[in-house]
N, C-alpha and C positions, 0 to 999 in steps of 0.2 A: 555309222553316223550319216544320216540324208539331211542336216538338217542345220540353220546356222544364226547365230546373231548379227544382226546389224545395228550399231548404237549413229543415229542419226540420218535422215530424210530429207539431204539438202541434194544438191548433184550428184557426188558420188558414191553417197549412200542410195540414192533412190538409182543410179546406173549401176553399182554391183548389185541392189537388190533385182535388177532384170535380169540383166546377164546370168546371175544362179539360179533365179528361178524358170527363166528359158528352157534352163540345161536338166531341171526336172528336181531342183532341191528343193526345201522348204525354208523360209526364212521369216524369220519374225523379224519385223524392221520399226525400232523404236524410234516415238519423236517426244518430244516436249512440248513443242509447240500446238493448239494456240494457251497448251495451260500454263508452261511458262515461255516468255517472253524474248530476245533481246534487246539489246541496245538497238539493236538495228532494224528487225523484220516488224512486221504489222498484221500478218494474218495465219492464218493455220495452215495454208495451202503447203503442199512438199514442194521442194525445190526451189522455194521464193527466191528473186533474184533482189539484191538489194542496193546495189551502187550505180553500175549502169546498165543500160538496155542491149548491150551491143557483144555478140561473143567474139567480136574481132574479123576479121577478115577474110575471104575467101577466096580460092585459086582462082583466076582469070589467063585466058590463051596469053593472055601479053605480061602478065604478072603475078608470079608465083611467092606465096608467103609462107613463113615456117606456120605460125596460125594455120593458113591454108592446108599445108601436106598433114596438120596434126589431122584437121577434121576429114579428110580422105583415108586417113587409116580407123577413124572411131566410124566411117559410115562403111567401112567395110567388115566392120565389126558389128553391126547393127545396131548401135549406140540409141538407146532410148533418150535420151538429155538432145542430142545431136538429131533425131526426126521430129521433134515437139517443138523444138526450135526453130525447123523451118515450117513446122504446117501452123507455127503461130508470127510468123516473119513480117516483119515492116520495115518499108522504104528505107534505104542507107547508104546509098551507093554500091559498092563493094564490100558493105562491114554486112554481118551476118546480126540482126538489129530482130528483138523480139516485143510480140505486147506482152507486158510481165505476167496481169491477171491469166489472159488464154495461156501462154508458155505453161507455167507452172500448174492451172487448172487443167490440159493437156496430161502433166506428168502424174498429178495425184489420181484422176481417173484411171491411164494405165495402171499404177502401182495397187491401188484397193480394189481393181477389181480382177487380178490375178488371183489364177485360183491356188498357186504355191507362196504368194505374201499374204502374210497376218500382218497390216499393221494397229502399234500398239504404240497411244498415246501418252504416255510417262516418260517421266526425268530420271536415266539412270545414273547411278550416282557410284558403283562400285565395276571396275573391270573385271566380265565373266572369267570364270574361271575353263569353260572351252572356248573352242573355235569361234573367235568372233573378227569383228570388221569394226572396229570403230573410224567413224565418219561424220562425224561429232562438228569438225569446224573449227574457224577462227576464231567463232565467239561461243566455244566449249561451256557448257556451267560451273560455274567454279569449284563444285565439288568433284563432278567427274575428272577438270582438269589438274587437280589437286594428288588426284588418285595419279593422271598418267606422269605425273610429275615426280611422283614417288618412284616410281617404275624408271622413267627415261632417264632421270636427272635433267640433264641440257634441256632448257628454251629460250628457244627467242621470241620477239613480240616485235610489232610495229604498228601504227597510226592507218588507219585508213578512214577514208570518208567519202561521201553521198552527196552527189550534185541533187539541184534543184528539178523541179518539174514543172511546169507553169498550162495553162488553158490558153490551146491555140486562139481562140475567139476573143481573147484580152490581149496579143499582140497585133500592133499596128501597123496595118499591110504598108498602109506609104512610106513607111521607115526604111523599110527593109526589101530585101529579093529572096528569091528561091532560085538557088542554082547549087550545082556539084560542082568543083575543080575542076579546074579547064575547060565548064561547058560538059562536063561530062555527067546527064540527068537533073532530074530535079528534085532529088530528093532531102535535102537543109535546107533550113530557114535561113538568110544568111543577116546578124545587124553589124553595119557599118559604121566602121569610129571616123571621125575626122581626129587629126594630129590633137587640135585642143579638147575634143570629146575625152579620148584617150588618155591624156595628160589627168585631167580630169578624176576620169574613173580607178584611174591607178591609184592617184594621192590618198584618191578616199577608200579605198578598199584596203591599202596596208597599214590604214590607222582603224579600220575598224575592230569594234570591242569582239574578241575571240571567246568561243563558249569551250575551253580546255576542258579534256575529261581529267573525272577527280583524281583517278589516281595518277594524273602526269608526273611523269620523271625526267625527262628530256625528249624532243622534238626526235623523234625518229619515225620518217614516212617510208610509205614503201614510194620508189620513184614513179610507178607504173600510175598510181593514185597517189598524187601528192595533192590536197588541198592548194584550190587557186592563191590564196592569198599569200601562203610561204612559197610557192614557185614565185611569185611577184617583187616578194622579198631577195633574190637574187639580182635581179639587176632592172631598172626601167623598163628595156627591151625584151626582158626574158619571154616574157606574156604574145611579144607581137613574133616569137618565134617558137612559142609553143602554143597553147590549146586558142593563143587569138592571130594566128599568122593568114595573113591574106593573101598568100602566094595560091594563084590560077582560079582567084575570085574576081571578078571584074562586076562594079557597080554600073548597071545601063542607065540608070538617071545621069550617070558621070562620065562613063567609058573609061576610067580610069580604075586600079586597084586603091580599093580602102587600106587607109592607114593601118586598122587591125579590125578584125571579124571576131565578133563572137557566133559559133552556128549551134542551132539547134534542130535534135532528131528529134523525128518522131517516136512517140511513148507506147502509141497503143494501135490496136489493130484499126479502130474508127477513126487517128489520125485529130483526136480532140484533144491531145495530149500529148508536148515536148519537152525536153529534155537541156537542160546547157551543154553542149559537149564540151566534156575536160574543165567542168566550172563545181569538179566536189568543195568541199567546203566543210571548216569549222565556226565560221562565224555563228554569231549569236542570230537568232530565227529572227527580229528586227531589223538586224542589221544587214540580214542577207533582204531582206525586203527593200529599207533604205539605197543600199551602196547598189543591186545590180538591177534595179529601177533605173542606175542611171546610163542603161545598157541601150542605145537606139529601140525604138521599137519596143521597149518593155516600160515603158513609164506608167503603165498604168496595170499591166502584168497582174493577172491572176495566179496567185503560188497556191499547186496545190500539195505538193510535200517540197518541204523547207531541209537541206544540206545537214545531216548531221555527220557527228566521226565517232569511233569509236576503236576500241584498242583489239587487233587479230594476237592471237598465240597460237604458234606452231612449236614442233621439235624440232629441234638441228639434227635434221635429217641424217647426216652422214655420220653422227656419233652415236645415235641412238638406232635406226631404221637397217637391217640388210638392203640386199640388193633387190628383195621378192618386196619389199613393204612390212615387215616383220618388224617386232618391237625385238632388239636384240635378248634383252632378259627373260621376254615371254614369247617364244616363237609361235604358240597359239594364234596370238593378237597382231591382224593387219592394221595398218593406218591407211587410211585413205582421204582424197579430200585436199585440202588445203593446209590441213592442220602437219602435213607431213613436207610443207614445203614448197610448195608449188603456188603461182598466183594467178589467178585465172580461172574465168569459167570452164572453160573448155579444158583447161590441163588439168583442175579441178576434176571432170568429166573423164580424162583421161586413167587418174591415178584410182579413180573409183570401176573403171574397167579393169585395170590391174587386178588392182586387189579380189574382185568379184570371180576372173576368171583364177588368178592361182590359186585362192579357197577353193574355187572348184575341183583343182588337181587335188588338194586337199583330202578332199571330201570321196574323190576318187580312190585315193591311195595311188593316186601318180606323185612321181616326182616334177618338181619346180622347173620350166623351162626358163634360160636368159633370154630375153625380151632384146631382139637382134637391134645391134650398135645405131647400124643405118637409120634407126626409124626414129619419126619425132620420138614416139611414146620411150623406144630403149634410150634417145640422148636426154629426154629427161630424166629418167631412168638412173643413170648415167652421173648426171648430176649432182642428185641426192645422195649418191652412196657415193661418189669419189671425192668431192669437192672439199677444201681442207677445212674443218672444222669451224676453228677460229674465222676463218671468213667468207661462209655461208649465211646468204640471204637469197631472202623468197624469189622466185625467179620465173618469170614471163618463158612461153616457148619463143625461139628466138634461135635463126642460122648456127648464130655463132655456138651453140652447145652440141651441135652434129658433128662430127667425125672431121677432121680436114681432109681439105681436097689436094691431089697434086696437081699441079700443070694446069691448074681451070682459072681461066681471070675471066674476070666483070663479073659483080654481083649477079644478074639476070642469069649467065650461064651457068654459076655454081648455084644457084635455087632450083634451075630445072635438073641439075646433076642430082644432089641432095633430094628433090621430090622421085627422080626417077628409081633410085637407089634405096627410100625408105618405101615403096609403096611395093615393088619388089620383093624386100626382105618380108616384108610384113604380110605379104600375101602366102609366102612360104611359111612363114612362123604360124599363121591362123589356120595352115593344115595340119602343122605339125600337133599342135591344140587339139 
């Protein structure tokens, strides 16, 4: 057998379909899209990104992030997802912040014009009965995910949703500044609240009318994207300490810090096009017009895609998935993706390397290697298959899932212990490969 299925062409469908066809396999890599649709995406492109622009953060001499050490072990992998992202990069500070059209126009050009992918635009609806990959997603078609359903038993689900986008040329340069935290670049928009702006903007955004999807059953967000308006619902303050906190922003018309910031990135490579940061959203498409009009500098804000949410499903990873990404009852079938637990572009990116390169052993007639403890990619790894059933949720790369350290204090020193110790293992595990 040379030869393998991939069901889905989002991250880590279209990052195992490189990775195995690098290594000289053939892969037929199915999409659905643009014939059928989601809740979420808008174009046929592979890999479309759909919530926000930004793959999180990157290692800096003075600041080391788990984010960071993930993407140092996916570029020494060669990670297709991880070089499209930065040869389509825009301004962030230190987030790794992409234009969506180019990113993903980038990845479907690599992926169709390989000469070992076929891909093939149809909606599959039954799990192959060989070696395959599915990579399918949070927002699976309900047939297929009906099949994996059969199969895994357990899932879980959660709410996620989609900030806003607006035309730089419709906000109001006098309103606002362009600075990064502490002076450091220029690349946010930044608008400033006064106390009664603020006050203001609150009252009206937690009484606006919500567009709930149909099938709600209860409020369950993922925290990493929770909709502004229910982070707001926690307490008056919560906002000016999460996605509107003014800490190492300083207004020059005032020289003082703003009561709370909303910022926004940039959307596209041309820089015609921002983003709210941390402003996803269920509101109704009016209302999101209405209530964050009343944002400085946005009163007269050009929207040109309006916040929507809709409902992700995964499998509970640790009762269903081994340690390789295997469906337990059909060891044929990877998971990769999101749908296997993970939240996140890049971990997203990560588990579709998985899965990509152990089919490969597969396919080889090698045996499955462990994916060493040390590294982001084994403590996610790690997570999915250990973590206790019942209280498994989707989970961000993030320190705290690495190995403990003995004897290391201060945050700073255990991220560079932790990066020195997964980039290590992982240089050794990709010979061993």
């Amino acid at each position: 057998m040379n030869s393998i299925k991939i069901i889905g062409a989002g991250l880590a469908g279209c990052e195992a379909a490189y990775q195995l066809a690098n290594r000289g396999f053939h892969v037929e890599l199915y999409e659905m899209r643009p014939k059928l649709l989601t809740p979420a995406h808008k174009t046929g492109l592979l890999a479309e990104i759909v919530c926000s622009n930004s793959l999180g953060s990157e290692n800096k001499d003075d600041r080391i992030t788990a984010a960071g050490i993930l993407k140092e072990e996916l570029t020494l992998a060669n990670s297709l997802i991880l070089s499209c992202a930065r040869a389509s990069r825009v301004p962030a500070g230190g987030a790794l912040a992409v234009d969506r059209e180019k990113f993903s126009g980038l990845i479907t050009e690599k992926i169709t014009s390989h000469e070992n992918i076929t891909l093939i635009r149809e909606e599959v609806t039954k799990i192959p009965e060989d070696l395959a990959i599915i990579s399918s997603g949070p927002l699976t078609s309900d047939k297929l995910a009906d099949e994996i359903k059969a199969i895994a038993g357990e899932r879980i689900y959660f709410y996620d949703a989609v900030a806003p986008v607006i035309m730089r040329e419709s906000i109001d340069m006098q309103k606002v500044f362009v600075s990064g935290r502490y002076g450091r670049g220029d690349d946010y928009i930044n608008c400033p609240f006064t106390k009664e702006e603020y006050l203001r903007f609150y009252d009206e955004l937690i009484h606006a009318e919500r567009n709930l999807p149909h099938d709600f059953e209860r409020d369950k967000y993922f925290e990493g994207c929770m909709p502004v308006e229910a982070l707001a619902e926690r307490g008056i303050d919560t906002l000016r300490f999460g996605p509107m906190k003014p800490r190492g922003l300083r207004d020059p018309r005032t020289d003082h810090e703003p009561y709370a910031v909303v910022q926004l990135r940039q959307d596209n490579f041309e820089g015609t096009l921002y983003n709210l940061v941390g402003f996803q959203t269920g509101l109704k498409w009016l209302e999101q017009k209405r209530v964050f009009s009343l944002i400085p500098g946005l009163e007269n804000a050009e929207f040109v895609r309006l916040g929507v949410m809709h409902r992700n499903t995964s499998v509970n990873a640790p009762a269903v998935l081994d340690e390789f990404l295997r469906l337990n009852e059909r060891k044929n079938i990877f998971l990769a993706g999101q749908i296997t637990g993970v939240e996140g572009y890049i971990e997203s990116t990560a588990m579709g390397l998985v899965a990509g390169l152990n089919a490969s052993r597969v396919l080889d007639g090698k045996n499955l290697l462990n994916w060493p403890r040390e590294s982001a990619i084994g403590s996610l790894l790690n997570y999915l298959h250990t973590t206790e059933p019942k209280h498994f949720q989707p989970m961000n790369m993030n320190l705290g899932i690495f190995p403990e350290l003995k004897g290391v204090r201060g945050k700073k020193e255990r991220a560079k212990v932790h990066r020195d110790l997964a980039i290590e293992a992982f240089k050794k595990f990709l010979c061993e490969l």
